[in-house]
Every structure is written in C-alpha cells, then in structure tokens.
N, C-alpha and C positions, 0 to 999 in steps of 0.2 A: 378610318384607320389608315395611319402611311404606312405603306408596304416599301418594298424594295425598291430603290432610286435606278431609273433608267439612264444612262448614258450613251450619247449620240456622240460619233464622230463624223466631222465630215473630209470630206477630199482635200482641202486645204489645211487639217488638221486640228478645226476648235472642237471641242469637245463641248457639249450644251449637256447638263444634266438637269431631268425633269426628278419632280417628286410624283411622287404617285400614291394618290389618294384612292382605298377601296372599299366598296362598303357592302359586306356580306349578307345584308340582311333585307332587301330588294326584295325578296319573294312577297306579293300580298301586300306593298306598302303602301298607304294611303295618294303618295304623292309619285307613284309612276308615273302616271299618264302625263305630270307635268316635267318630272325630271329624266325621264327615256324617251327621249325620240327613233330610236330604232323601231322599224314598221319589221322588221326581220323576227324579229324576239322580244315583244312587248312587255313581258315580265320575267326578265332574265335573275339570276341564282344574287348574283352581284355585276357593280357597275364601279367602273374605273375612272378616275380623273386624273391627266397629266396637267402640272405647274410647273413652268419654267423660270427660277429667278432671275435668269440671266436676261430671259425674253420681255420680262416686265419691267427690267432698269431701262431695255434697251427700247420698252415704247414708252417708258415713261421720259425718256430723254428726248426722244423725236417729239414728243409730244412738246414738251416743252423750247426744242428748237421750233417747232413749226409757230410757236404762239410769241416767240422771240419779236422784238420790231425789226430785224434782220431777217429772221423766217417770213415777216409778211410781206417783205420789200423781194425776198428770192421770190415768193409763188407770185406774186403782180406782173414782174419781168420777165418771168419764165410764160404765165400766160400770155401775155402780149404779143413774146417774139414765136412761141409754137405757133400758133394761130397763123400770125404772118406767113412762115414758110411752108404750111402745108397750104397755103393758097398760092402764093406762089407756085408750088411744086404743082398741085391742080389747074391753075388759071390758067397764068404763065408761062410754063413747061410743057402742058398740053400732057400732062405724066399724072392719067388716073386709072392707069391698069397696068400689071408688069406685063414685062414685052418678053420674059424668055420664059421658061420652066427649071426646076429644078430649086434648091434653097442657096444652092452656092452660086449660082448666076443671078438671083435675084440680089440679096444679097450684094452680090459684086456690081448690081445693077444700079441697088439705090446707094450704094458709096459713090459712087461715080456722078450720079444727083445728085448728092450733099457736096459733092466737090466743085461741082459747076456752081451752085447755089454761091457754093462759099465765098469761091473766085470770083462770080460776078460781084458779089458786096464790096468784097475788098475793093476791086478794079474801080467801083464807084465812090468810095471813100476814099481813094487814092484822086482822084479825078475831081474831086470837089472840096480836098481837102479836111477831111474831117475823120481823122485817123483816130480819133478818141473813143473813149466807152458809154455810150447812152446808157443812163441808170432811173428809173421813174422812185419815184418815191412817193410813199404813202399818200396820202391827202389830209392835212391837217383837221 
C-alpha cells in the first residue's frame, strides 16, 4: 500500500521525493525471515519501503554512461593515470604517511603534493616538448 510520499531537501536545495511503500500485515507472514533483516524486531507490526524516481533515472543514466564507448575510454584513462601518481606520490616523493595532524594541515599538505606532482609534469612536458593530451583508447 503507498502511503504518504516523503520529501527531502537538501542544502543546495533539490528536493528528491521518495514514495513509500507499507505493508501492514507483517505480523506471522510466511516470508519475514526473508524479507526483514532487522535483528532488532524480527517480526515487526509493518515494514516500509522507500522508492526514489528521481534516484533510478539518475542510476539508470550513469549506468548507461558508464557502458558508453566514451564511459569505457574515461574509466581505462582514469585507471592508468591514478595508479601512476599514487606511486609516484609513494615511491618517488618518499610521502607514505602525513607529516602534520589536524584535517586542515593535511589537507593543505596533500594540495601542496598534488602541486608539486602537477608542476613537475608539466616542467617535463614543457622540456621535451610534448604539451598534448595522451588519450588510450579501448583495444579493438
């Protein structure tokens, strides 16, 4: 049975409305054990389910970019070059423990790593010429 439709806002100000599914009659039903996982209240009165449309345009889209031949050329590239600089940043940099405390010296610690990282590349691209954008593409 849908009951009353819950509405969220958040701090930036979208507004996600769930539907809400409830089914009163839970007491005694054959198929608790598989449909409650609460260890709290194994056979509660009724059990609720939230549905977001907005949530399931929005994974069915991702999904569909992630399966893109552009989605599969971003995650190739992206894994390549992360990999790359956290070994860097570990090998290289000798930077595999934070050196302050606190979240905003850290923080301010690993920007200042990503800036060195950055500049060295550049400096090196600059120095051998090859100011362009390396792109890998799928494998036929």
């Amino acid at each position: 049975m849908r009951c009353k439709d819950s509405i969220k806002k958040s701090a930036s100000g979208f507004e996600d409305i769930n539907w809400v599914y409830t089914c009163f009659e839970c007491k005694g039903c054959q198929y608790s054990d598989q449909c409650i996982k609460s260890r709290k209240n194994p056979d509660p009165e009724k059990k609720s389910l939230k549905f977001s449309p907005a949530f399931e345009a929005f994974r069915s889209q991702s999904a569909e970019n992630i399966a893109s031949e552009e989605g599969i050329n971003e995650r190739i590239n992206r894994s390549i070059q992360a990999e790359g600089v956290f070994s860097k940043v570990k090998d290289g940099l000798a930077y595999d423990r934070f050196r302050r405390k606190g979240m905003k010296k850290i923080v301010a610690d690993m920007i200042m790593v990503a800036m060195a990282i950055n500049l060295n590349k550049l400096h090196n691209k600059i120095q051998n010429n090859q100011t362009g954008i390396i792109e890998y593409k799928k494998a036929a």
